[in-house]
ChimeraX commands (.cxc) that place a marker at each C-alpha (Angstrom):
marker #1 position 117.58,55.49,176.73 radius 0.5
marker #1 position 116.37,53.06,179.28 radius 0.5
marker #1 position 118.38,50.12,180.19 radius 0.5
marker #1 position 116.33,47.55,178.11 radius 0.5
marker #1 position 116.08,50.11,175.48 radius 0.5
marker #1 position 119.92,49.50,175.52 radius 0.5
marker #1 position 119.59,45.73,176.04 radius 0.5
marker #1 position 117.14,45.79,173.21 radius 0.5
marker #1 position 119.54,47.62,170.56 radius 0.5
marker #1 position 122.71,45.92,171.22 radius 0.5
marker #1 position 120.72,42.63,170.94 radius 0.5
marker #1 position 119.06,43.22,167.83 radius 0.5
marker #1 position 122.57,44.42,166.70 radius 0.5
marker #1 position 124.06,40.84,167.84 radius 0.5
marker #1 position 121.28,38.63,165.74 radius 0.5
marker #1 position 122.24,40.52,162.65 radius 0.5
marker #1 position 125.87,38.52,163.10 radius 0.5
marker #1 position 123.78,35.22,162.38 radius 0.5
marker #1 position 123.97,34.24,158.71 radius 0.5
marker #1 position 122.02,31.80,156.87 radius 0.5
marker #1 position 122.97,27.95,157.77 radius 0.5
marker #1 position 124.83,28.66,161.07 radius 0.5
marker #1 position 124.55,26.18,164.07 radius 0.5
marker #1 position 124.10,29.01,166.93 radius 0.5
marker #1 position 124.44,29.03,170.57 radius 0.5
marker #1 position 121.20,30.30,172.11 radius 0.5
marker #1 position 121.81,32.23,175.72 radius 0.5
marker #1 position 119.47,33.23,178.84 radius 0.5
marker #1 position 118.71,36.15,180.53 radius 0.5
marker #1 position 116.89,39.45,179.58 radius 0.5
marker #1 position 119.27,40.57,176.97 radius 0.5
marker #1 position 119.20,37.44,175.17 radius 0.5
marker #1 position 115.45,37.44,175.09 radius 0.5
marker #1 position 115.75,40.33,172.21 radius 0.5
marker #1 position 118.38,38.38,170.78 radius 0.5
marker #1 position 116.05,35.56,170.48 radius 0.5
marker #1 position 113.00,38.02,169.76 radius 0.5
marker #1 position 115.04,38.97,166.53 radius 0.5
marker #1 position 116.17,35.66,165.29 radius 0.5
marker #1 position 112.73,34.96,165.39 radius 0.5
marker #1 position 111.27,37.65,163.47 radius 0.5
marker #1 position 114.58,37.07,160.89 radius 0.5
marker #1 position 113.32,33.16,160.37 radius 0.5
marker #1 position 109.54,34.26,159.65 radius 0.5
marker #1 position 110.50,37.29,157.70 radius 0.5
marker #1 position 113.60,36.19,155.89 radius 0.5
marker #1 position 113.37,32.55,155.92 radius 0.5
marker #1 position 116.74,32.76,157.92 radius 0.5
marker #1 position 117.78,28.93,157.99 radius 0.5
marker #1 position 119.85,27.97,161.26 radius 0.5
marker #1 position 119.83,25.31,163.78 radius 0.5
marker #1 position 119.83,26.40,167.36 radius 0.5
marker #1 position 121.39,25.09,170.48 radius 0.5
marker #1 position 120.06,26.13,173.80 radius 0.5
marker #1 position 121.41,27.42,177.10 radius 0.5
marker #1 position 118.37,26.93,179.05 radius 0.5
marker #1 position 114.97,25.23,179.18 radius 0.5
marker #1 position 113.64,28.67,179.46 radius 0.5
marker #1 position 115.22,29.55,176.23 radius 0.5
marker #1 position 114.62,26.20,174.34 radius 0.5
marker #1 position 111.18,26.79,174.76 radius 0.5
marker #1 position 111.24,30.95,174.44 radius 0.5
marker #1 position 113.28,30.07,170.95 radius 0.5
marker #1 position 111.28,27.32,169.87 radius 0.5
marker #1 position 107.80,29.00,170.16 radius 0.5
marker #1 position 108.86,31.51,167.63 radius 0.5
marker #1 position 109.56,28.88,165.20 radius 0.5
marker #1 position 113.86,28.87,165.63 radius 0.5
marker #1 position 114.94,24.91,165.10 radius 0.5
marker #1 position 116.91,23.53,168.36 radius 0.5
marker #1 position 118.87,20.98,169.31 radius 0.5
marker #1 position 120.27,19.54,171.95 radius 0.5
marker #1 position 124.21,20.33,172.39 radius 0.5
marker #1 position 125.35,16.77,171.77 radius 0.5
marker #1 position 123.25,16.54,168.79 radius 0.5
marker #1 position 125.14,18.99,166.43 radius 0.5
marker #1 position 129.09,18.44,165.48 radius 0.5
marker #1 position 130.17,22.18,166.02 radius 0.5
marker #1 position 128.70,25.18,166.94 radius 0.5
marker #1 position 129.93,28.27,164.70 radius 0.5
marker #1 position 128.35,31.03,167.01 radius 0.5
marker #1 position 127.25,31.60,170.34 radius 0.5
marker #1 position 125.77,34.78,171.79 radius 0.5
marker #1 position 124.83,34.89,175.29 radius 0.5
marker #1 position 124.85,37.51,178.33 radius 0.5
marker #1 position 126.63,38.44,180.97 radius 0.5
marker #1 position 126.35,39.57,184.78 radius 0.5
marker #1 position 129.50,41.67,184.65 radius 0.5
marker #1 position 132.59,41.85,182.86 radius 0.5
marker #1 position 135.96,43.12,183.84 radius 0.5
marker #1 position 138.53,44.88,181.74 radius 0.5
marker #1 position 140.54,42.10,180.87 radius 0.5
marker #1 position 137.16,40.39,179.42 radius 0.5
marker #1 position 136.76,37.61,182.20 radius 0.5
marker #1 position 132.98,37.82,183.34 radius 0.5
marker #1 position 130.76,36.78,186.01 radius 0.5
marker #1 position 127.66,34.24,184.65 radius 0.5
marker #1 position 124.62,32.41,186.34 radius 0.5
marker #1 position 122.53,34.98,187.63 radius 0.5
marker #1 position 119.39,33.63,186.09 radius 0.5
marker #1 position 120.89,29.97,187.23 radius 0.5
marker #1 position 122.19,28.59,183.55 radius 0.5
marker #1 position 126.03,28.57,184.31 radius 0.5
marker #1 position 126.45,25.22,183.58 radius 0.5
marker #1 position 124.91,25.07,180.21 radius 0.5
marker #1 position 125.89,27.94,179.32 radius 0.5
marker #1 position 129.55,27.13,179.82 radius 0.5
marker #1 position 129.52,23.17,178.33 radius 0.5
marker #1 position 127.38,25.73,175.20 radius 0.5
marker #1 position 130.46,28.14,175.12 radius 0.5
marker #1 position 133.21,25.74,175.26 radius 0.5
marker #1 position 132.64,24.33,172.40 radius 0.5
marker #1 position 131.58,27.04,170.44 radius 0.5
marker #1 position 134.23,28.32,167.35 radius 0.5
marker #1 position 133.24,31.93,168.48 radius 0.5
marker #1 position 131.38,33.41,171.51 radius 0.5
marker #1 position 129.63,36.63,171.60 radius 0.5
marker #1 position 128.38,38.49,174.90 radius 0.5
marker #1 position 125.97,41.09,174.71 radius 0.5
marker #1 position 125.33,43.83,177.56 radius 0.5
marker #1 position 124.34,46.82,178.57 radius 0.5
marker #1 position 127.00,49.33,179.61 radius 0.5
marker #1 position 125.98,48.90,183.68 radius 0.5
marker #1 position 127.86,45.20,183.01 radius 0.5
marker #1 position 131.04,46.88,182.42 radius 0.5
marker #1 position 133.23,46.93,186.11 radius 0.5
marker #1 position 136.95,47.82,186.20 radius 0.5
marker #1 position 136.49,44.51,188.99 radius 0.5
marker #1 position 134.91,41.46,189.29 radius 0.5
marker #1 position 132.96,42.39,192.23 radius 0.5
marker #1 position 129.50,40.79,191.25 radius 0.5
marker #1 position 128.20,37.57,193.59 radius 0.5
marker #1 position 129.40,34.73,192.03 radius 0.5
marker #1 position 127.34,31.30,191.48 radius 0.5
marker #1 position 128.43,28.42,192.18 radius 0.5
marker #1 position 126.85,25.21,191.12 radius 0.5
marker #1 position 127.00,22.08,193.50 radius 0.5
marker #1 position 125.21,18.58,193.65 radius 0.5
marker #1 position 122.79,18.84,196.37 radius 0.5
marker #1 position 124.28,15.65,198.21 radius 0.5
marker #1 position 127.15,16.73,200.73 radius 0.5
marker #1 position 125.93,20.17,199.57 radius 0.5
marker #1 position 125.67,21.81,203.14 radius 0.5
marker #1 position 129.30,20.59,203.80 radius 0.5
marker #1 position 130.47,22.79,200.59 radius 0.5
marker #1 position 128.61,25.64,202.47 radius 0.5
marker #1 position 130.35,25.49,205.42 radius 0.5
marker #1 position 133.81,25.15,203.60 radius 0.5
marker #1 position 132.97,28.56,201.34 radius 0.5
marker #1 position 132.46,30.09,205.10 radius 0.5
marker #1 position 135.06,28.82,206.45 radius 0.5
marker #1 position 137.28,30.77,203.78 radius 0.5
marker #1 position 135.80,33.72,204.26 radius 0.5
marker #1 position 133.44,33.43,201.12 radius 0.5
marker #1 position 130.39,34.99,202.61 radius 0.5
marker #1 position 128.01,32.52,200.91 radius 0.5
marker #1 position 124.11,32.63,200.68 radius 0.5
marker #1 position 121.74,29.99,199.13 radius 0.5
marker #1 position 120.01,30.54,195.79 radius 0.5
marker #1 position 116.04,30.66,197.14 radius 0.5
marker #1 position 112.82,30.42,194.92 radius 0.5
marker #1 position 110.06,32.63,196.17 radius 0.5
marker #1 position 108.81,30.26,198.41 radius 0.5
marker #1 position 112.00,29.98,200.60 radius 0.5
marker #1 position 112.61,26.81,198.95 radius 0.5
marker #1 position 116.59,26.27,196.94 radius 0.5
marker #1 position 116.72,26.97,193.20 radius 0.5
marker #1 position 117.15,24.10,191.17 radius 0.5
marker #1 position 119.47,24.41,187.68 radius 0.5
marker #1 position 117.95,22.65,184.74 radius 0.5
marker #1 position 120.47,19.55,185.92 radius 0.5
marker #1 position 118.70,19.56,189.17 radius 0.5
marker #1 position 121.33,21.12,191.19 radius 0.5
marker #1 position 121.84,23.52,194.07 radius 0.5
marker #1 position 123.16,27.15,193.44 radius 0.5
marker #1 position 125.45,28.83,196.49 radius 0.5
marker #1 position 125.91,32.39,195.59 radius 0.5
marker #1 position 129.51,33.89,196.91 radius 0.5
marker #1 position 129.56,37.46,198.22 radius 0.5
marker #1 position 133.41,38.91,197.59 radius 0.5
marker #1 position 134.47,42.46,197.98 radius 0.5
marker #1 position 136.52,42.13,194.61 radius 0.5
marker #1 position 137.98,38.87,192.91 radius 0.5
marker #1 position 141.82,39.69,192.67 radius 0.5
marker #1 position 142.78,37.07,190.28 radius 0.5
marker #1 position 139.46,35.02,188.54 radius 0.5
marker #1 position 141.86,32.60,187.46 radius 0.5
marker #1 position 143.25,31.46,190.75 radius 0.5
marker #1 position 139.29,31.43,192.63 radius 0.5
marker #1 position 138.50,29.07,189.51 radius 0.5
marker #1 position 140.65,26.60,189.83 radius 0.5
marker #1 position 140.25,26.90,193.76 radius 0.5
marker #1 position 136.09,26.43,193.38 radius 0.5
marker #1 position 136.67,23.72,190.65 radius 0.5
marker #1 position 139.11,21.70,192.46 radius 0.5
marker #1 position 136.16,21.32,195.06 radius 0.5
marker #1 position 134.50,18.02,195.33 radius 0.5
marker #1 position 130.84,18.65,195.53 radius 0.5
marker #1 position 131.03,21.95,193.56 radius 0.5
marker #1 position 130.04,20.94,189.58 radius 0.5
marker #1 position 130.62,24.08,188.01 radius 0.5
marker #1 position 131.38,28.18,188.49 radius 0.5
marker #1 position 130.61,31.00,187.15 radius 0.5
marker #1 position 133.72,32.39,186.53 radius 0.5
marker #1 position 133.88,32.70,182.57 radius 0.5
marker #1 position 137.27,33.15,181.23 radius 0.5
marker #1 position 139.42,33.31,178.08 radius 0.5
marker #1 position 136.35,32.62,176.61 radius 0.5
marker #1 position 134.63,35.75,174.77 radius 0.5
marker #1 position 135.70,37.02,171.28 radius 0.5
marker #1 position 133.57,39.78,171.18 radius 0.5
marker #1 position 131.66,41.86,173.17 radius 0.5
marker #1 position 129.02,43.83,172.29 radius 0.5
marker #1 position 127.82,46.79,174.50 radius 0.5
marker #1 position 124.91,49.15,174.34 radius 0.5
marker #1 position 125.37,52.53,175.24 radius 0.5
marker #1 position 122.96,55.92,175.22 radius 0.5
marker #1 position 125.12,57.12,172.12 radius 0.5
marker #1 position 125.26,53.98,170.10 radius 0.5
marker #1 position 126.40,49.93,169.88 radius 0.5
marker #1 position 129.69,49.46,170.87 radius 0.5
marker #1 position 131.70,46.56,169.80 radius 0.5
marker #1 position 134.83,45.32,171.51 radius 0.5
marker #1 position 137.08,42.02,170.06 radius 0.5
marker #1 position 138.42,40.43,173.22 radius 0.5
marker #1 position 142.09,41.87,173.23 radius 0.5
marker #1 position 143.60,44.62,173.97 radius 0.5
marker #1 position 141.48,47.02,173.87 radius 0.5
marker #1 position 140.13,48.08,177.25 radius 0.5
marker #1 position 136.68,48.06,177.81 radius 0.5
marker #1 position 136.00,51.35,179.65 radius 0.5
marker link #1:1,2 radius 0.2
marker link #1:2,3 radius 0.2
marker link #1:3,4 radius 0.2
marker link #1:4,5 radius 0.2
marker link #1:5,6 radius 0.2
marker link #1:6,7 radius 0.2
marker link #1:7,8 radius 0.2
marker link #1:8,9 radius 0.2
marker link #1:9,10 radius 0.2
marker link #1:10,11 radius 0.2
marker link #1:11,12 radius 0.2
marker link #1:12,13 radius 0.2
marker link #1:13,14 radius 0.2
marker link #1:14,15 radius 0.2
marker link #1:15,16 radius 0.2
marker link #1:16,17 radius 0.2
marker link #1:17,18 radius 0.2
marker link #1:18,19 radius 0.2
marker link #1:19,20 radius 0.2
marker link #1:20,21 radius 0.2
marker link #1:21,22 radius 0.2
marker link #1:22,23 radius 0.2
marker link #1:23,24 radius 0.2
marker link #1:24,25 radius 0.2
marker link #1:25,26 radius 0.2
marker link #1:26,27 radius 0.2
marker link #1:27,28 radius 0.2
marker link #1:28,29 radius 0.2
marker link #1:29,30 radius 0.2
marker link #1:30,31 radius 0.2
marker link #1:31,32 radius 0.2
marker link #1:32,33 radius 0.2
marker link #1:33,34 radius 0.2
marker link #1:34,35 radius 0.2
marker link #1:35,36 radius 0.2
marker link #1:36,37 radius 0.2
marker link #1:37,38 radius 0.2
marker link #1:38,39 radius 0.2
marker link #1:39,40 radius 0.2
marker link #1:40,41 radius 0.2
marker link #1:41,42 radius 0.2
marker link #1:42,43 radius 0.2
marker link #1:43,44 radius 0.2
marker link #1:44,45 radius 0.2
marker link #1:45,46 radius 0.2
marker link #1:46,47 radius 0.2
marker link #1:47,48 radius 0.2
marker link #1:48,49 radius 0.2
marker link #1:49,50 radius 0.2
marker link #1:50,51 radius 0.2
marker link #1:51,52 radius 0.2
marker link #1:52,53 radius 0.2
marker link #1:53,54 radius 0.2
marker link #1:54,55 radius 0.2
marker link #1:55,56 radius 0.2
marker link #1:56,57 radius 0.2
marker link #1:57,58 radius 0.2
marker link #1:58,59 radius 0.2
marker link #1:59,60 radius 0.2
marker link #1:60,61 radius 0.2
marker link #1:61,62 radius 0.2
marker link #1:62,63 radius 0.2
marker link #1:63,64 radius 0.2
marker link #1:64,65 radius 0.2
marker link #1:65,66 radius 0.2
marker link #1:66,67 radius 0.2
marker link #1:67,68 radius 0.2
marker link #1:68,69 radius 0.2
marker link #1:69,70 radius 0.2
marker link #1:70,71 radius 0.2
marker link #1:71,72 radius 0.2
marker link #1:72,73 radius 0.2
marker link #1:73,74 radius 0.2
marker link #1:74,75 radius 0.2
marker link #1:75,76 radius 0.2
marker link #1:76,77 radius 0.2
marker link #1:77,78 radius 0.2
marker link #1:78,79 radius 0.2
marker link #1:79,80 radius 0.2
marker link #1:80,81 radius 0.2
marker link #1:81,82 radius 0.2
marker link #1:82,83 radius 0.2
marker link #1:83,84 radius 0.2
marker link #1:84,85 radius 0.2
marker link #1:85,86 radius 0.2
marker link #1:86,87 radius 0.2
marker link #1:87,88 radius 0.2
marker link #1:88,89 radius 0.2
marker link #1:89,90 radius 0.2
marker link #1:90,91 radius 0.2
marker link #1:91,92 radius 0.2
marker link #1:92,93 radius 0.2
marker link #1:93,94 radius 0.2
marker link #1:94,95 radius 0.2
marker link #1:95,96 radius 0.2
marker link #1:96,97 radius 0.2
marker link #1:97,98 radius 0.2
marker link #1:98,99 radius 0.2
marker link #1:99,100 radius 0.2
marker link #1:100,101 radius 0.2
marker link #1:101,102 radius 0.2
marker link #1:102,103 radius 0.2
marker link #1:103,104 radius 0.2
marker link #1:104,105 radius 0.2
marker link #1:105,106 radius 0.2
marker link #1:106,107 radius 0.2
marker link #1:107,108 radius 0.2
marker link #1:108,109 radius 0.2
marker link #1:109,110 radius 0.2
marker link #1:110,111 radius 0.2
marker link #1:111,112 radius 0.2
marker link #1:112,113 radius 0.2
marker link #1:113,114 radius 0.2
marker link #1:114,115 radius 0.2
marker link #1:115,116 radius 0.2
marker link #1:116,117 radius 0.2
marker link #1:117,118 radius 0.2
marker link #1:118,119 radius 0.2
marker link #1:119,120 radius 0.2
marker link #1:120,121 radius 0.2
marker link #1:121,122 radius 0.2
marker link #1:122,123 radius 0.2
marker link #1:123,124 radius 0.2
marker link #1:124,125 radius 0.2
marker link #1:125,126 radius 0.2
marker link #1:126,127 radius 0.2
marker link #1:127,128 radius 0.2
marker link #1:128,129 radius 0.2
marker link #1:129,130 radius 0.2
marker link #1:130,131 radius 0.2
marker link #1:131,132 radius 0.2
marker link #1:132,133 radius 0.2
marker link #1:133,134 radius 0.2
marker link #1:134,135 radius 0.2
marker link #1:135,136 radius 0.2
marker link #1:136,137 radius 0.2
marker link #1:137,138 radius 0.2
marker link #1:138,139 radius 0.2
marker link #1:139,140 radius 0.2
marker link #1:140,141 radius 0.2
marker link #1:141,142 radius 0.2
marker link #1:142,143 radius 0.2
marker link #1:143,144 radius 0.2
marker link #1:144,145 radius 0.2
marker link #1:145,146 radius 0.2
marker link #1:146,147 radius 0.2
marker link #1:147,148 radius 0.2
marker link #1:148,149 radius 0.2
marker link #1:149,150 radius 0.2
marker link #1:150,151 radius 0.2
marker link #1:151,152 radius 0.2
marker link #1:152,153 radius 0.2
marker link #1:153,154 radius 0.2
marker link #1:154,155 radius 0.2
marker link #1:155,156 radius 0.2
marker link #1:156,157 radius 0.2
marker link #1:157,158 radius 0.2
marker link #1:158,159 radius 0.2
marker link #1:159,160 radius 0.2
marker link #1:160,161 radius 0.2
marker link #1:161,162 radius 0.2
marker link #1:162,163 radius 0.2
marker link #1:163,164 radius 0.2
marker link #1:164,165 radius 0.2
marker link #1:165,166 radius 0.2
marker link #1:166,167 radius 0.2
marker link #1:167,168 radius 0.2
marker link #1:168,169 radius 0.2
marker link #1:169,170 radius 0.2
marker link #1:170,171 radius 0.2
marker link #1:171,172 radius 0.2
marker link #1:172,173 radius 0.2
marker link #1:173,174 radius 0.2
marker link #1:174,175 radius 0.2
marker link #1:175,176 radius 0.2
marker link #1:176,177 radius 0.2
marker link #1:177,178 radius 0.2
marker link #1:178,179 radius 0.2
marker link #1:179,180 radius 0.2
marker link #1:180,181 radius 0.2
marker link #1:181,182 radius 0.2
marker link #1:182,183 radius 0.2
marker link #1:183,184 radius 0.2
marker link #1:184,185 radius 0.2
marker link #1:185,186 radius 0.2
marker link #1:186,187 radius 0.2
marker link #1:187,188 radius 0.2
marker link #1:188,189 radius 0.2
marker link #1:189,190 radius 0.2
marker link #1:190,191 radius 0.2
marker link #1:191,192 radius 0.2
marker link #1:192,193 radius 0.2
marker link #1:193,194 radius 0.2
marker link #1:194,195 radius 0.2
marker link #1:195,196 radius 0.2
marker link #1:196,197 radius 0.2
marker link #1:197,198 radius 0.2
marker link #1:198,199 radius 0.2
marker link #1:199,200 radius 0.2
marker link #1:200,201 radius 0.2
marker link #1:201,202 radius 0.2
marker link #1:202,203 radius 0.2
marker link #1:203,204 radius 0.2
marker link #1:204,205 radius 0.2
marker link #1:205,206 radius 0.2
marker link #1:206,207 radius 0.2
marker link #1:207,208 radius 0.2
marker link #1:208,209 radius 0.2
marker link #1:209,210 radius 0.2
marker link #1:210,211 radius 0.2
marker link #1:211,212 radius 0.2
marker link #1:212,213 radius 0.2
marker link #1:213,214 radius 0.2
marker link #1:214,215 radius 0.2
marker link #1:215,216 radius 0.2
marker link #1:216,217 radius 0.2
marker link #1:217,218 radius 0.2
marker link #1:218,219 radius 0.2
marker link #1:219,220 radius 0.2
marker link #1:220,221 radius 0.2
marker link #1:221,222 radius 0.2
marker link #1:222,223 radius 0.2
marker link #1:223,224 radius 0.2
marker link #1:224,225 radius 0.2
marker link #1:225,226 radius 0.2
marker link #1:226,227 radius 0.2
marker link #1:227,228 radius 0.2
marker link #1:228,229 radius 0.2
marker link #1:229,230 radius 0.2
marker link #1:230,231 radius 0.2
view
């Protein structure tokens, strides 16, 4: 199987976990476009009834076009189910977000979500955190936080459109990606990056995911977020 024939099963698999009446957490990137491609075929076909709440403008839109309700995040009281994505995930579950430049809303999304889902194909899976890692910064003062993650040895690169110009987050901010060998401890570079003024948000993710679902040549493989290893 190809890679987004993998992408494609396990996110099919993950919109069958949505039941009738649920307020749902909508993520980005291409995984989650099958998840969305399937909750949309479930609403026409079934009449599936649920109110979703977007990670993205790109995904607002992709979600609303094929007829899925959505709301904004502070316009619903609870959210009972969010399934996004993920860049890379380690064994003890913490993961690496914001490659398609949603960290932020997908985070505020996940936080207060009663249960989060990631779905991925098995080349996500790492032993290490050893993916770049986004971090999201208000473009004022933002060339100072530059020079600070290279001054630590961060090896940091700006987030450029095609035309050379910085990528701008649907809150109108910068992204710096950071370029690490291997993050030792995830928890101790989080609070580092979010005790940073000027930086808004990372994309560390952790102590976050309940379940993670993987697709694999052989099958869906489905992993709740401890102990179980997840190679």
């Amino acid at each position: 199987m190809t890679t987004d024939e993998l992408k494609k099963a396990a996110g099919y698999y993950a919109a069958n976990l949505v039941t009738n009446n649920m307020v749902v957490g909508i993520g980005s990137g291409s995984t989650i476009a099958y998840v969305i491609e399937a909750l949309g075929k479930r609403v026409a076909e079934e009449g599936l009834q649920i109110i979703g709440v977007a990670t993205s403008d790109k995904t607002r839109r992709t979600a609303a076009h094929l007829g899925i309700p959505i709301y904004n995040v502070d316009d619903v009281d609870h959210i009972d189910l969010t399934i996004d994505g993920a860049d890379e995930i380690d064994q003890a579950f913490a993961s690496i977000k914001g490659g398609g430049a949603a960290l932020l809303w997908e985070k505020i999304v996940a936080i207060n979500s009663t249960k989060n889902v990631w779905v991925v194909d098995e080349t996500k899976l790492s032993p290490k955190l050893t993916h770049f890692l986004p971090v999201e910064v208000i473009p004022y003062g933002s060339d100072q936080v530059f020079r600070r993650f290279e001054n630590r040895g961060y090896h940091p690169t700006w987030r450029l459109d095609q035309n050379g110009n910085p990528v701008r987050t649907d809150s109108a901010n910068y992204l710096i990606d950071l370029h690490l060998d291997h993050i030792e401890d995830p928890f101790v570079l989080g609070r580092e990056l979010t005790s940073m003024v000027g930086v808004v948000e990372h994309g560390l993710f952790l102590d976050i995911v309940d379940e993670v679902i993987v697709g694999r040549p052989d099958g869906i493989e489905v992993f709740n977020a401890h102990p179980e290893p997840l190679i």
